[in-house]
C-alpha positions in Angstrom: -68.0 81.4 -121.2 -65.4 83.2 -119.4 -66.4 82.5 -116.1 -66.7 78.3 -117.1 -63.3 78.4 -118.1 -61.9 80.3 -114.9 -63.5 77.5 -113.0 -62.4 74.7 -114.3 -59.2 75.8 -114.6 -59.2 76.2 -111.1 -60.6 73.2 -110.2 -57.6 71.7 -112.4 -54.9 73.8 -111.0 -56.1 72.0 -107.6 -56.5 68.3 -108.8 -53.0 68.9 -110.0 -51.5 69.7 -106.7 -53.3 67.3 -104.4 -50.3 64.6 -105.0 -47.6 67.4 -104.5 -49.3 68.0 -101.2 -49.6 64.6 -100.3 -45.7 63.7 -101.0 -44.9 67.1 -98.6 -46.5 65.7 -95.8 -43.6 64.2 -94.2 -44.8 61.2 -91.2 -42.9 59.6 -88.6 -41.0 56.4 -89.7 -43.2 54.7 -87.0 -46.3 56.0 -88.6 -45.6 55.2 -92.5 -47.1 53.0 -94.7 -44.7 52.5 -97.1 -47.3 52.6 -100.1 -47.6 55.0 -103.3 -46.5 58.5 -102.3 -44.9 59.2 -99.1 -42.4 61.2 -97.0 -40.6 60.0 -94.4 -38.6 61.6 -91.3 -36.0 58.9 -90.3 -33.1 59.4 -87.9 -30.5 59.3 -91.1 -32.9 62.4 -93.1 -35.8 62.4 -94.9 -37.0 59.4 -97.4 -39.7 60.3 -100.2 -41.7 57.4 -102.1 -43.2 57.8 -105.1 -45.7 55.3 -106.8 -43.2 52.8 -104.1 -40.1 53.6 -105.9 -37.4 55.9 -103.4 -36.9 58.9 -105.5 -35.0 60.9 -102.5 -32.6 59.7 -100.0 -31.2 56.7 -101.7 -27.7 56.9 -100.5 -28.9 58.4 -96.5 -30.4 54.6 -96.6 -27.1 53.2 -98.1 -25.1 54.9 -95.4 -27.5 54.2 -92.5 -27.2 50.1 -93.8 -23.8 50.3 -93.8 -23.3 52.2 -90.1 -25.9 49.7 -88.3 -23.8 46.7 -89.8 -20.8 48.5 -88.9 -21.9 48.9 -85.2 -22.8 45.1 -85.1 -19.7 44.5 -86.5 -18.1 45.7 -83.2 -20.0 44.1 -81.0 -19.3 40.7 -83.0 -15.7 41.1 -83.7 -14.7 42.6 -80.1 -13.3 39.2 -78.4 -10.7 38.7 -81.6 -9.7 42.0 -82.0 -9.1 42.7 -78.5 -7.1 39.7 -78.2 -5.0 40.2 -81.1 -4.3 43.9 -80.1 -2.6 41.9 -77.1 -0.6 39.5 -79.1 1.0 42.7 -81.5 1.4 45.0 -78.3 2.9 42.0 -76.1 5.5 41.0 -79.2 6.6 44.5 -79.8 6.6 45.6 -76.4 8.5 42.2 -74.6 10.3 41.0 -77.9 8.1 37.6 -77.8 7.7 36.6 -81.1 8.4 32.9 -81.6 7.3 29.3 -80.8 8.3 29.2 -76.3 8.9 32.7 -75.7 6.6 33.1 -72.6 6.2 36.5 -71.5 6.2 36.7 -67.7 4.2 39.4 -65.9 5.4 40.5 -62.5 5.3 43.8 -61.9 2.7 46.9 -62.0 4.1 48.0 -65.1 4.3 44.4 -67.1 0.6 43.8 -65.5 -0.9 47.7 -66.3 -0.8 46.3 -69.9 -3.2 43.4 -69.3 -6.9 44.4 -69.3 -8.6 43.5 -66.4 -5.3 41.7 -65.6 -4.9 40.0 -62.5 -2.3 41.4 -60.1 -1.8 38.8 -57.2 -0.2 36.0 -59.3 2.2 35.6 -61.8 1.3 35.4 -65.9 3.5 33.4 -67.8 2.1 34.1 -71.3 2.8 32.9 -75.2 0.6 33.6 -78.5 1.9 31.1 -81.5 0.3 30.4 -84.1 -0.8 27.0 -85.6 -0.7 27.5 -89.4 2.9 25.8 -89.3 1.7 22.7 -87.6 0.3 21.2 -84.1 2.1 22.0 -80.7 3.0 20.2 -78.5 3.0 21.0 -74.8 4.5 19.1 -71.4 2.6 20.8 -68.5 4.5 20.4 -65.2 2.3 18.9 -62.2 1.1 21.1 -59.4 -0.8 24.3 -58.5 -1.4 25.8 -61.7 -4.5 27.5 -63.6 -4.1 28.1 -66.9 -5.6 27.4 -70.5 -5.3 27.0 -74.3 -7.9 29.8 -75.7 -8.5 30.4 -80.0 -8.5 33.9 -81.5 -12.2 34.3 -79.9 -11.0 33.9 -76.7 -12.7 30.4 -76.4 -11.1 28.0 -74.5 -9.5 25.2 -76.6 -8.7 23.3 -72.9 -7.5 24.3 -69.6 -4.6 23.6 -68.0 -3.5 22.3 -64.6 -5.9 22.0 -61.7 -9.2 22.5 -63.8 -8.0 21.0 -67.2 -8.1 17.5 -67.8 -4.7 17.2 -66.0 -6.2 17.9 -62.7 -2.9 19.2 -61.6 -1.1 16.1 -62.1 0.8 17.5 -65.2 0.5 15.6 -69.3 1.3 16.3 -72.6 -1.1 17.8 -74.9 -1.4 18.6 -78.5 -3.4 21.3 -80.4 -4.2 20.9 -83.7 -5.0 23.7 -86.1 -8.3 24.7 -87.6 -7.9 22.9 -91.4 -5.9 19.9 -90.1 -6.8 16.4 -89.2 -7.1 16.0 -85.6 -7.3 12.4 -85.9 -3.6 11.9 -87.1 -2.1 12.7 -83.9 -4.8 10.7 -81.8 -2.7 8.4 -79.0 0.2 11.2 -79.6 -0.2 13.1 -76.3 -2.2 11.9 -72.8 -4.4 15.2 -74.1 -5.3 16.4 -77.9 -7.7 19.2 -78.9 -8.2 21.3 -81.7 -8.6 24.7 -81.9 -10.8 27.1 -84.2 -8.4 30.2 -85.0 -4.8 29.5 -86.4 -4.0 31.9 -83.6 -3.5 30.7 -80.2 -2.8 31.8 -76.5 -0.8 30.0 -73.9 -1.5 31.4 -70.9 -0.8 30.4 -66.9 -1.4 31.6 -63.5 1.1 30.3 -61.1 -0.5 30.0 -58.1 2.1 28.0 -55.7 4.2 31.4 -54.7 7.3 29.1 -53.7 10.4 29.8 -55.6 11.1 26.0 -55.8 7.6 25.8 -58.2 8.5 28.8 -60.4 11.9 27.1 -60.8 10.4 23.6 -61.3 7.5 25.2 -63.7 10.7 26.6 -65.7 12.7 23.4 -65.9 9.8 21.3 -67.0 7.4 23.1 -69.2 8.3 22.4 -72.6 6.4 23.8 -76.2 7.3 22.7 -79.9 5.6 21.8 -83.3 4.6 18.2 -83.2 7.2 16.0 -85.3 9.9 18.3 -83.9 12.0 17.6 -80.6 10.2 19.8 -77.5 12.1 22.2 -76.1 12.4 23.8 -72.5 10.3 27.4 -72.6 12.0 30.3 -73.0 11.1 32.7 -70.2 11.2 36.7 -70.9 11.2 38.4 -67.2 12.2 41.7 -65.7 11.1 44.1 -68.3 8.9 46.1 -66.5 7.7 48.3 -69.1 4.7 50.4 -69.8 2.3 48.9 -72.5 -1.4 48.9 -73.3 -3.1 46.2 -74.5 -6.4 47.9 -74.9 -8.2 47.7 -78.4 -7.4 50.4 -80.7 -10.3 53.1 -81.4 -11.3 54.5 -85.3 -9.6 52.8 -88.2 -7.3 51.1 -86.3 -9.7 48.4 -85.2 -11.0 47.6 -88.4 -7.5 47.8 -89.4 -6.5 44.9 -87.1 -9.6 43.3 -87.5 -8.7 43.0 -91.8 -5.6 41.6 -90.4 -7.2 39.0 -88.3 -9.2 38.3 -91.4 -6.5 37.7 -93.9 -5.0 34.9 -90.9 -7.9 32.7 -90.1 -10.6 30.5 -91.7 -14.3 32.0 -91.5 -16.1 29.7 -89.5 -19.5 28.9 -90.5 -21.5 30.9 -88.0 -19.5 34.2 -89.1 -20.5 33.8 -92.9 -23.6 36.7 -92.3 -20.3 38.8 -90.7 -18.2 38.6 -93.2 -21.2 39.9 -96.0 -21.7 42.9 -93.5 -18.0 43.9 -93.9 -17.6 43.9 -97.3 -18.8 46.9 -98.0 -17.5 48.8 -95.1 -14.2 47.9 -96.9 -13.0 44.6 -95.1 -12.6 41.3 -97.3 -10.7 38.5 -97.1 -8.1 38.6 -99.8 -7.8 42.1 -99.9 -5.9 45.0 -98.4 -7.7 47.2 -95.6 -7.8 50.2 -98.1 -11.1 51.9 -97.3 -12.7 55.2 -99.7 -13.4 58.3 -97.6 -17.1 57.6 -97.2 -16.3 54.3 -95.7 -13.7 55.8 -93.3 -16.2 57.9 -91.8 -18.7 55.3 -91.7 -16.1 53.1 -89.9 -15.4 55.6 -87.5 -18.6 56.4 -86.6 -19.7 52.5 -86.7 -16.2 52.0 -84.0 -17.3 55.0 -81.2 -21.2 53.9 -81.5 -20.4 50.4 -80.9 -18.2 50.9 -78.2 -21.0 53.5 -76.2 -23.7 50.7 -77.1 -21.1 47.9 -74.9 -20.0 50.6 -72.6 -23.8 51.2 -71.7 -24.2 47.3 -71.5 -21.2 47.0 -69.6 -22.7 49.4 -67.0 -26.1 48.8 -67.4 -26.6 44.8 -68.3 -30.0 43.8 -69.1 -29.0 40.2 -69.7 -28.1 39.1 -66.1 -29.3 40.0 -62.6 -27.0 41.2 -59.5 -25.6 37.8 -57.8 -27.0 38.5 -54.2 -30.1 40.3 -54.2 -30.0 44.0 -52.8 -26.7 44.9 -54.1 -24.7 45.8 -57.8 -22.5 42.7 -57.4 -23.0 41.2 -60.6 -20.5 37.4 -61.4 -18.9 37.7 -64.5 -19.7 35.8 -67.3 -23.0 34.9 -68.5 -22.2 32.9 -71.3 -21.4 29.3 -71.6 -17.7 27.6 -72.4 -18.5 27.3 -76.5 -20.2 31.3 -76.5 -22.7 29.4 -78.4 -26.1 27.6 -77.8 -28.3 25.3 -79.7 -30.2 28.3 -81.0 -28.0 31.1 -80.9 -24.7 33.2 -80.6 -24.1 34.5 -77.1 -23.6 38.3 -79.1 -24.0 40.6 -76.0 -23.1 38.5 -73.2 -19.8 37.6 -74.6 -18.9 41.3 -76.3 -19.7 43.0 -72.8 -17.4 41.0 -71.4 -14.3 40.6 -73.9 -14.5 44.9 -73.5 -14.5 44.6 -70.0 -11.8 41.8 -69.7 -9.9 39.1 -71.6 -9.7 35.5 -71.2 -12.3 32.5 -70.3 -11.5 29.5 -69.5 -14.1 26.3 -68.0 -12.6 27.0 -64.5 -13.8 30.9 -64.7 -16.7 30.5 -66.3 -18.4 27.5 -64.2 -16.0 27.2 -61.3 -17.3 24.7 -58.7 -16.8 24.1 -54.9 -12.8 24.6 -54.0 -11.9 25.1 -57.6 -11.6 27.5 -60.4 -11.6 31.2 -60.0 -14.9 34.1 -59.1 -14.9 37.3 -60.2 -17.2 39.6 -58.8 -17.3 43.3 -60.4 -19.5 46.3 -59.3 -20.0 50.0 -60.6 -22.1 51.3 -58.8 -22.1 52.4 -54.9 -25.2 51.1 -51.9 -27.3 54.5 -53.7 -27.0 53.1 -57.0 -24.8 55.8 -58.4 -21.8 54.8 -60.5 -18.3 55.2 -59.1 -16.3 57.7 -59.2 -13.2 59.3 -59.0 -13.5 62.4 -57.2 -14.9 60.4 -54.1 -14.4 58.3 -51.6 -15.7 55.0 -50.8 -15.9 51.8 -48.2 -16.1 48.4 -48.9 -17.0 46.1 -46.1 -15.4 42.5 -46.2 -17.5 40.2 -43.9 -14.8 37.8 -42.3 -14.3 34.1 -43.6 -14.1 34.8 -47.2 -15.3 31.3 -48.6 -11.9 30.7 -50.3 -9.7 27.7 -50.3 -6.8 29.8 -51.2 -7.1 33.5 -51.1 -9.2 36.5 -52.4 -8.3 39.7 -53.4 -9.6 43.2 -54.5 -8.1 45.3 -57.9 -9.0 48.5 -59.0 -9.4 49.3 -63.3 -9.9 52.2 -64.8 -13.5 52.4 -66.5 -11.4 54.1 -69.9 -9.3 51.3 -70.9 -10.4 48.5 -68.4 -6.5 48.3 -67.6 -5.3 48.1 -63.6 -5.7 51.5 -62.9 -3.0 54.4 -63.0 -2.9 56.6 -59.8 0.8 56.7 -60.1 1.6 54.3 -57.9 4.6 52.4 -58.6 3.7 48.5 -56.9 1.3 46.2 -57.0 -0.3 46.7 -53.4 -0.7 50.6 -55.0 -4.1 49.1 -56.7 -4.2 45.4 -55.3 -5.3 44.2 -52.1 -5.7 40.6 -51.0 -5.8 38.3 -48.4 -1.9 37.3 -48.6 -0.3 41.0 -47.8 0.7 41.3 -44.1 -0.4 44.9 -44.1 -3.8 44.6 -44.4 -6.0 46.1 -40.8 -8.3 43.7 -39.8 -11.2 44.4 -37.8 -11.8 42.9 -33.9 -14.2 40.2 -35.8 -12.3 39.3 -38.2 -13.6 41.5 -40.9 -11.5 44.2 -43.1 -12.7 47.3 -44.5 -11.5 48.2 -47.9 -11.0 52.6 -49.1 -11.3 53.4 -52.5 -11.7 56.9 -53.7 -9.8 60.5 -53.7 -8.5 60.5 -49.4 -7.5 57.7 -47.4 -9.5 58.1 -44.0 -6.6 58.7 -41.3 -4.9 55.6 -40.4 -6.1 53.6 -42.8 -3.6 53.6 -45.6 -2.5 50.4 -45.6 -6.2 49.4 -47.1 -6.5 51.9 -49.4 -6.4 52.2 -53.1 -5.8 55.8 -54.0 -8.3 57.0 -57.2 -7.3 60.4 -59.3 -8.8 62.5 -62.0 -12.2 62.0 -63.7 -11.4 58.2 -64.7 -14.4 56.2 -63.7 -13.5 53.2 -61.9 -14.4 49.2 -61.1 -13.0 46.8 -59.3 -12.8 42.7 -59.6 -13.2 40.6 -56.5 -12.0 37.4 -56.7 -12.4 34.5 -55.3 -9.5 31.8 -55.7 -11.0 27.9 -55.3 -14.5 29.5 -54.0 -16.2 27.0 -51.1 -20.0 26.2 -51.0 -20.7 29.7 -49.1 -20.0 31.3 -51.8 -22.3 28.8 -54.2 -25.5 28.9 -51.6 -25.1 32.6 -51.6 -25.0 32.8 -47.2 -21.6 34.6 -48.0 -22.3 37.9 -49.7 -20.7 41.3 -50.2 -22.5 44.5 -49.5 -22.1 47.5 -52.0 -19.5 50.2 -51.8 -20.7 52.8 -49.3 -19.4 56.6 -50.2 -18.4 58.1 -47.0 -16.8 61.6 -46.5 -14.5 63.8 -43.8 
């Protein structure tokens, strides 16, 4: 009797356990079945299912949701943010904070500001916004490249010699997101609308005269549509230091909540704007974010940056532009950053870290017009660039350019014109227009970037310093067919040493 009872309390005991052993057995997120009882190893802890219902790791999931949407959030929000840390930085730092006041860029220090700015022609620059009322503009006639762009960094129209003016100068108008456009039809030779409230103004002057700049500052003339237009007010010589890098951690997302609080949500940011609430960011409410979403944010705001910088290094959307090298052309998305089936998300994030600004004339410039930028990072080995070495850049001669080229350094930390501690333009520029430049017997110029100058080449060489990594742009002003049927190309940075 004894022994009957022994064994099937035994038997029992073991019927008993076989569930408890079955939940222990933990399996690979790849490997689970999601069904009954279960334990799963993910990359945010351990998640156990029983009878299908989550009974451990309930808020690891939570978290994980909210830090992927967080890190999407990044990538979608990049272009705005970025441009609107530009707009705070250039009011505070240049006084600029009304309808006209265009910020002119000059010097090293004005341009160091600008990511990815360019450093052989002047910016004249204004951000306004439109939730007041349409602007009007009078755009002077002559060499000028410029463009209207949203909060996105979309272009609303160019300006000048590939905007609708063709160089010959006009009126236009810009309307406002929420506002008729039709109303002011007939009112200006040009009239677009834009999608943000906020808007940038921003030109290249690319006749070098002093009779243009004067004649660009005499006629050029902003003011709110209704209201009598008014000659620009130009803010020059202040040749301070600035950054107009986005902000890392919570103040991105803080400037982002501001961003949100400003402009209309357009339809194909609706999904967006559900992924932010609850990381803490709504429209119609203050950026006050608990401590759990704080250190989701952060962590969302560094992982989101490595993911672009990795893109930005490494793109797996486009190929190099001449076969053999790590010349890639910049931008591979189109005008609208939108097709008829999707959202250009990566294309247009990698490059609104990288740089700022598109306009129709960058983005699809065509024989002797518009503007080519070339960028590399890596040297003729395939190894990125950096600091603590020195490199060559060949420059076959004839450049297919109907105006000029030239070649600027940034620094790979905050995509900025790079800071060796050089004081003038020519410190990280080269180009075609400087006199010093040492050309080779055939007509060809070699170009020194890195830690040493070879002997007797200083006057075409960009000095490097520290551990920043670096990249350069190589642009191409009014590009020729050459360039287009690719039997111009640039070979890759060579490292050479002493």
């Amino acid at each position: 009797m004894n022994k009957i009872f022994f064994r099937a309390l035994t038997l029992s005991l073991l019927v008993a356990c076989l569930p408890l052993v079955s939940a222990a057995a933990s399996v690979s997120l790849d490997k689970a079945k999601l069904i009954g009882d279960e334990t799963i190893t993910t990359p945010y802890g351990e998640i156990q299912i029983e009878d299908n219902y989550i009974t451990k790791g309930s808020q690891e999931l939570l978290d994980a949701l909210d830090f992927q949407r967080a890190c999407q959030a990044y990538f979608w929000t990049t272009p705005e943010v970025s441009y609107k840390q530009w707009q705070v930085a250039q009011a505070e730092t240049f006084n600029a904070h009304n309808l006209g006041e265009f910020v002119v860029y000059k010097t090293l220090k004005e341009k160091r500001g600008v990511v990815t700015g360019n450093l052989t022609t002047p910016y004249v620059i204004n951000f306004l916004s439109l939730k007041d009322g349409a602007i009007s503009v009078n755009v002077p006639a002559g060499k000028i490249a410029g463009m209207f762009l949203d909060l996105w960094q979309k272009p609303v129209a160019d300006i000048g010699l590939t905007g609708p003016d063709q160089g010959k100068g006009g009126s236009y108008i810009i309307v406002g997101p929420e506002e008729d456009m039709s109303k002011y039809k007939g009112k200006a030779d040009f009239v677009f609308q834009s999608e943000t409230n906020n808007i940038f103004i921003g030109l290249r002057i690319l006749d070098p005269s002093p009779e243009f700049d004067a004649k660009v500052k005499k006629e050029m003339k902003v003011g709110r549509v209704g209201n009598k237009a008014t000659p620009v007010k130009f803010i020059e010589g202040v040749d301070k230091e600035w950054s107009g890098t986005a902000p890392r951690g919570l103040e991105y997302w803080k400037l982002l909540s501001q961003i949100l609080q400003e402009e209309p949500v357009r339809e194909q940011d609706k999904a967006l704007m559900a992924m932010l609430e609850p990381l803490g960011i709504k429209k119609g409410e203050a950026f006050n974010p608990d401590e759990r979403q704080k250190k989701i944010l952060l962590k969302g705001a560094a992982m989101g940056e490595l993911m672009l910088r990795n893109l930005q290094t490494t793109p797996r959307f486009s190929e190099p532009y001449w076969k053999g090298t790590s010349w890639y052309k910049s931008f591979d998305f189109t005008v609208p950053q939108i097709t008829d089936y999707k959202v250009e998300l990566d294309e247009r994030a990698v490059w609104f870290y990288e740089a700022v600004t598109s306009s129709e004339g960058m983005v699809n410039p065509t024989p002797g017009k518009g503007q080519v930028y070339m960028t590399t990072k890596r040297d003729s080995k395939g190894n990125l660039l950096r600091a603590d070495k020195t490199y060559k850049l060949h420059i076959p001669k004839d450049v297919p350019v109907a105006q000029f080229w030239s070649v600027t350094l940034y620094s790979e930390n905050t995509r900025r014109p790079y800071d060796n501690g050089g004081k003038d333009i020519k410190d990280v520029n080269l180009s075609s227009r400087m006199k010093q430049l040492q050309y080779n017997d055939d007509g060809s110029v070699d170009i020194y970037i890195g830690a040493k100058s070879p002997k007797g080449m200083e006057s075409n060489f960009i000095k490097t310093v520290g551990d920043d990594g670096w990249f350069v742009y190589f642009r191409l002003y009014a590009p020729t067919e050459p360039f287009f049927d690719k039997s111009f190309s640039l070979p890759d940075f060579e490292e050479i040493s002493f």
